[in-house]
NUDRENVEX-265630 format. One record per residue (C-alpha): x, y, z; residue number from 0; chain; residue in three letters. Coordinates in nm, 3 decimals. Example, Ala and Ser with C-alpha at 12.3 -4.5 7.8 and 13.67 -1.06 7.14 Angstrom:
KOLMAR        u        v        w  pos  unit  code
KOLMAR    1.230   -0.450    0.780    0     A   ALA
KOLMAR    1.367   -0.106    0.714    1     A   SER
This chain:
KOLMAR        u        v        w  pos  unit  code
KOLMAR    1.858  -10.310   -0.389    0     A   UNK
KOLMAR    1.847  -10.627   -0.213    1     A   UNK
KOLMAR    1.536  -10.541   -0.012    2     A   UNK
KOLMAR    1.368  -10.369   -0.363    3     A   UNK
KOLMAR    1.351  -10.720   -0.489    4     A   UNK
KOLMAR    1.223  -10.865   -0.177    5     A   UNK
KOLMAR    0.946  -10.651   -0.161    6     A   UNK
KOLMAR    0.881  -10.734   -0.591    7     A   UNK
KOLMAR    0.894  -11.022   -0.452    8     A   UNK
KOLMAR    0.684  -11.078   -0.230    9     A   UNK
KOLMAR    0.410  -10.875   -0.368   10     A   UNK
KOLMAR    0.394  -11.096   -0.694   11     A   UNK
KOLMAR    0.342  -11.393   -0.471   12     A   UNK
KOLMAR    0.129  -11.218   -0.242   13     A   UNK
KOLMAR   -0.098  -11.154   -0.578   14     A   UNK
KOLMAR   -0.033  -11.474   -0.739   15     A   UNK
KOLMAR   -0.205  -11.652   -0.483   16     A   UNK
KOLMAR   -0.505  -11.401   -0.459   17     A   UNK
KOLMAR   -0.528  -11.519   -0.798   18     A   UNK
KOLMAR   -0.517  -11.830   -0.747   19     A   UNK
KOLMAR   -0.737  -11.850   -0.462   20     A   UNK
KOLMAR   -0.982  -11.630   -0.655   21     A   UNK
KOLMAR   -0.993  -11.893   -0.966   22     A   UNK
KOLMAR   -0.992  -12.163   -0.713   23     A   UNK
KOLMAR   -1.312  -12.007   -0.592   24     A   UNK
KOLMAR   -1.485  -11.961   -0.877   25     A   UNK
KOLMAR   -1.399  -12.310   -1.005   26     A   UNK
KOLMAR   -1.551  -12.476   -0.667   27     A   UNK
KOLMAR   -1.876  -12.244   -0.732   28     A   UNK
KOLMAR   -1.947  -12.312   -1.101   29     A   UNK
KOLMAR   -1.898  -12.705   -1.023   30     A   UNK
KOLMAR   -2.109  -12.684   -0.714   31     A   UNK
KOLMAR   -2.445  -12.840   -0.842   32     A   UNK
KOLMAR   -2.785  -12.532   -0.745   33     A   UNK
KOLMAR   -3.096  -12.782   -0.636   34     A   UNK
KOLMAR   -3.442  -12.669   -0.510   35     A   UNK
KOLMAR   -3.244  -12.860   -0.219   36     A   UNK
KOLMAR   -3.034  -12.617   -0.147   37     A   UNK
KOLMAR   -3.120  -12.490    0.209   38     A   UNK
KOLMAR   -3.338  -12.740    0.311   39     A   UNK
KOLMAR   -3.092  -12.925    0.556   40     A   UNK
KOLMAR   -3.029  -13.282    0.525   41     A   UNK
KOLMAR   -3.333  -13.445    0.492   42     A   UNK
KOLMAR   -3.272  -13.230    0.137   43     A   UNK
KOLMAR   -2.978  -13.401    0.057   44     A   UNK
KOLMAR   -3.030  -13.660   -0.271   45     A   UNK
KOLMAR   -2.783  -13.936   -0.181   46     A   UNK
KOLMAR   -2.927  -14.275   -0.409   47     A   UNK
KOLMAR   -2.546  -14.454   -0.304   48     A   UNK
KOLMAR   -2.507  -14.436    0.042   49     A   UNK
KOLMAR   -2.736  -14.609    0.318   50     A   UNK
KOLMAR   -3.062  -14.480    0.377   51     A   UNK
KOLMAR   -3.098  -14.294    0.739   52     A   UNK
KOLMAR   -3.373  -14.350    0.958   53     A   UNK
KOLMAR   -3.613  -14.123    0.834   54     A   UNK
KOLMAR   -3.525  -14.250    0.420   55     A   UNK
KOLMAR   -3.627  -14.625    0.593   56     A   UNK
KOLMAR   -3.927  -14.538    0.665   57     A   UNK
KOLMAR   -4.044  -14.298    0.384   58     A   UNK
KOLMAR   -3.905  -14.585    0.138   59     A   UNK
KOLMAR   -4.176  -14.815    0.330   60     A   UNK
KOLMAR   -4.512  -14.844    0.220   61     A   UNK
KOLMAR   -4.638  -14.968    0.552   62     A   UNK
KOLMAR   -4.473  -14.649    0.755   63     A   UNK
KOLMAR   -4.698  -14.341    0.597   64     A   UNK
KOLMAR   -4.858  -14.280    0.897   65     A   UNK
KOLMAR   -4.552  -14.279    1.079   66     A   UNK
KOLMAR   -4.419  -14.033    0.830   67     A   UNK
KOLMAR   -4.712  -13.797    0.804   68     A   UNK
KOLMAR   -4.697  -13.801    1.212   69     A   UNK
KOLMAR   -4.282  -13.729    1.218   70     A   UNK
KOLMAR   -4.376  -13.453    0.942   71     A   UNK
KOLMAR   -4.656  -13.269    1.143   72     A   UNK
KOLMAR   -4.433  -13.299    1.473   73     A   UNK
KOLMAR   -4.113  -13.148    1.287   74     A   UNK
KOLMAR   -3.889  -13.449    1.357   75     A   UNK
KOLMAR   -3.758  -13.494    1.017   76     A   UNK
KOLMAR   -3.442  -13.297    1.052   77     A   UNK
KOLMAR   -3.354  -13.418    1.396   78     A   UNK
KOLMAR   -3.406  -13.810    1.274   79     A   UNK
KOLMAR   -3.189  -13.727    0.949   80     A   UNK
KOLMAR   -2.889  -13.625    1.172   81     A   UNK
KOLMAR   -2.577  -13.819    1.260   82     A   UNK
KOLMAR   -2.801  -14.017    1.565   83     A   UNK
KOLMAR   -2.707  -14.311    1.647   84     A   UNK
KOLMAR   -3.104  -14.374    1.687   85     A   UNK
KOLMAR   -3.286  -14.729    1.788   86     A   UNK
KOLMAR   -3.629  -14.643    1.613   87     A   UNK
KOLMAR   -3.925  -14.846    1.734   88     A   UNK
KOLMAR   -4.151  -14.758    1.388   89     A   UNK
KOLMAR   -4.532  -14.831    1.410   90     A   UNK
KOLMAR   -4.669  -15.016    1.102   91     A   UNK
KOLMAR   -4.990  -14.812    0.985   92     A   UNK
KOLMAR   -5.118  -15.107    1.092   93     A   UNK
KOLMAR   -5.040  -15.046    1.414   94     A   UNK
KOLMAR   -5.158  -14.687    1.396   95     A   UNK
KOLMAR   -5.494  -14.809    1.288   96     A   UNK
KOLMAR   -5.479  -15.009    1.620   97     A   UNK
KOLMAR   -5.566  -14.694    1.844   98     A   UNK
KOLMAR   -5.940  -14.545    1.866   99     A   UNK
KOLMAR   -6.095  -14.403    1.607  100     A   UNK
KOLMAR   -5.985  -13.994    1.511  101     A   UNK
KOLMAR   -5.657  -14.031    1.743  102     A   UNK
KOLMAR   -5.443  -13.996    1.471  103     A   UNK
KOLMAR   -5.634  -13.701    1.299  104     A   UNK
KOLMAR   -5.636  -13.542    1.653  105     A   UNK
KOLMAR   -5.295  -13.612    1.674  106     A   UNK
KOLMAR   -5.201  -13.425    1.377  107     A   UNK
KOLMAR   -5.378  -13.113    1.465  108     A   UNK
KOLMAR   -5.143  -12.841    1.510  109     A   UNK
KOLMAR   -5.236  -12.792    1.868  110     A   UNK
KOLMAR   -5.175  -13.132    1.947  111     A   UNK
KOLMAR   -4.813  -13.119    1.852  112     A   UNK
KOLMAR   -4.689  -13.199    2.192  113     A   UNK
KOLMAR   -4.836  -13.456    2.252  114     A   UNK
KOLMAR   -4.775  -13.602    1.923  115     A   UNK
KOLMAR   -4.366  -13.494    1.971  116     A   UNK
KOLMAR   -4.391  -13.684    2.307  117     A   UNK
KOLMAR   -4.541  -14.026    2.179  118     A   UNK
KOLMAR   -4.300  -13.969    1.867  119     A   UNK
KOLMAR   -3.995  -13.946    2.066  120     A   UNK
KOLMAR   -4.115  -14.249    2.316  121     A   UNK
KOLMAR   -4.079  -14.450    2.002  122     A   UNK
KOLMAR   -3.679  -14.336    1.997  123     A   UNK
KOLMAR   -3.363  -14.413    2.205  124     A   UNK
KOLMAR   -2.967  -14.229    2.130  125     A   UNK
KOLMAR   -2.772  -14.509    2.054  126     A   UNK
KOLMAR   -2.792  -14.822    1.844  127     A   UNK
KOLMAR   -2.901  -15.173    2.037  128     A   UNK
KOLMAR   -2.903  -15.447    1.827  129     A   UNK
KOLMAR   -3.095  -15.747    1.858  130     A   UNK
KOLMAR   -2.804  -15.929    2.001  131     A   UNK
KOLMAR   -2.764  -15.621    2.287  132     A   UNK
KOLMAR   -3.155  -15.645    2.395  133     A   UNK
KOLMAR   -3.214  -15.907    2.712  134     A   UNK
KOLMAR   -3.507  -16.005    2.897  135     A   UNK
KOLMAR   -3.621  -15.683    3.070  136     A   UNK
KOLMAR   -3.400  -15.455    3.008  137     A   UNK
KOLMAR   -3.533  -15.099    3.001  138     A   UNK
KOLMAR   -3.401  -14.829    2.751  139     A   UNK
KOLMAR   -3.441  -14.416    2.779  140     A   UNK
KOLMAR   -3.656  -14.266    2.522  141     A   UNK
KOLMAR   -3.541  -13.912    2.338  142     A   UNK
KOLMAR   -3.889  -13.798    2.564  143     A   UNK
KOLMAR   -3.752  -13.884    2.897  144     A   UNK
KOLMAR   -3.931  -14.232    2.942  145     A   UNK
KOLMAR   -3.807  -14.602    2.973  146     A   UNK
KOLMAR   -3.938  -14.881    2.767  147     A   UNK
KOLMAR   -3.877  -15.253    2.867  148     A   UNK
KOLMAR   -3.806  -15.495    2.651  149     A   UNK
KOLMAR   -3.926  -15.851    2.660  150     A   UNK
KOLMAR   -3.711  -16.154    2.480  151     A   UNK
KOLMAR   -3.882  -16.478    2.498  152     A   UNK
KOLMAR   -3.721  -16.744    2.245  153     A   UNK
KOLMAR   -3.585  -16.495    2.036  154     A   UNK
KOLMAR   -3.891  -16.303    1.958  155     A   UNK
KOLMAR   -3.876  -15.950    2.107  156     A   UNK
KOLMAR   -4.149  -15.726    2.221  157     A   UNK
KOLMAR   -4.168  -15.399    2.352  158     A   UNK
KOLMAR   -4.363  -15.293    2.644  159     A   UNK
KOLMAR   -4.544  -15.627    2.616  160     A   UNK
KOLMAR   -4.749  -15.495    2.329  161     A   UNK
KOLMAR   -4.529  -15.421    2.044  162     A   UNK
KOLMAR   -4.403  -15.696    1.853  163     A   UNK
KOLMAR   -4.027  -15.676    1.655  164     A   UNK
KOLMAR   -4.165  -15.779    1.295  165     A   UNK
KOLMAR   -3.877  -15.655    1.124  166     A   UNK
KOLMAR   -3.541  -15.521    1.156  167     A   UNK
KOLMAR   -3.390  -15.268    0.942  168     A   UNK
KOLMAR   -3.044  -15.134    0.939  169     A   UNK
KOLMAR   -3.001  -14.762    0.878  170     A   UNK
KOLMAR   -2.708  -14.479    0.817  171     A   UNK
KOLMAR   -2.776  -14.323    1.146  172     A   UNK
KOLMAR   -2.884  -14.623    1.359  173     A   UNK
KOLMAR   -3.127  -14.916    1.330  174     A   UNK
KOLMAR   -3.458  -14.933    1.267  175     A   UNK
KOLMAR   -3.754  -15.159    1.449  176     A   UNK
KOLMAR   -4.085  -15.212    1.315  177     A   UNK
KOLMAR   -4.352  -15.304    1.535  178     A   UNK
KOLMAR   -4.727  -15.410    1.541  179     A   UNK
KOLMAR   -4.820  -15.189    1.812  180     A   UNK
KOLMAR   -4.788  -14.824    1.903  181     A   UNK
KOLMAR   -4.586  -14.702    2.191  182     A   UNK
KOLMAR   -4.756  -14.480    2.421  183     A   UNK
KOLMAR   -4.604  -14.313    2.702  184     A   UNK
KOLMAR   -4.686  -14.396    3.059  185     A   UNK
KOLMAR   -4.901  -14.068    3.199  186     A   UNK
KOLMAR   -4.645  -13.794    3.380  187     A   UNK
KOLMAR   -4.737  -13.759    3.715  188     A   UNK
């Protein structure tokens, strides 16, 4: 009898907490908010309380559509979005508009994508270095296998000796430089 009301037992908990588990379920599923979003990784996340990431820095910048419409065409957005930590060196359009006429355009051609990915990720190091962290020339690895050098001369910094620190802009997911100048890659050899 004893093992007759173990088994009752042990049944109606075994099928209480399929029930519960099954409301549980449903509960989490009817609250869970259904977005266009849904899918699209995280640069299709709407967060409007937490700190932007790299890529919502420069998007949120008027002076940075270039540099957006470049990141865009080489696929970058999703890999910028991520956890990093990233040191961004972000060309002003200004900056963009800098380089001889139709590079940009050819740039964004679709058969131009590696070379666009490769000046793209020159412009990006893993790891934050903060203004404080940057010395007279040091050189840093870039996400595309090169080394920039960074100048510090009275507390002005300048990258490569071309690129000028204008701004500084803290991000989620690292830290965010923007500079007068574009970064372009020493030629492979």
């Amino acid at each position: 009898m004893t093992s007759i009301i173990k088994s009752t037992l042990a049944i109606s908990l075994f099928a209480l907490s399929l029930s519960c588990n099954s409301s549980t379920n449903q509960d989490a599923t009817k609250s869970s908010p259904t977005t266009d979003a849904q899918g699209a990784g995280q640069p299709g996340v709407q967060d409007d309380q937490s700190a932007k990431n790299v890529v919502q820095v420069a998007i949120g910048s008027k002076d940075h559509t270039t540099l957006v419409t470049a990141v865009k065409a080489a696929e970058l957005v999703d890999a910028l979005s991520n956890a990093g930590p990233f040191t961004v060196f972000a060309p002003t359009n200004a900056a963009f508009d800098k380089l001889p006429a139709g590079t940009v355009d050819g740039l964004l051609k679709p058969e131009k994508k590696n070379d666009l990915t490769d000046i793209l990720q020159y412009h990006v190091s893993v790891g934050v270095f903060k203004e404080d962290m940057l010395q007279d020339g040091q050189s840093i690895g870039q996400v595309n296998g090169g080394n920039i050098t960074i100048s510090k001369i009275d507390g002005k910094i300048k990258v490569n000796g071309v690129a000028n620190v204008i701004a500084t802009v803290p991000a989620s997911n690292g830290i965010v430089y923007v500079i007068d100048a574009v970064l372009l890659p020493p030629a492979t050899k």
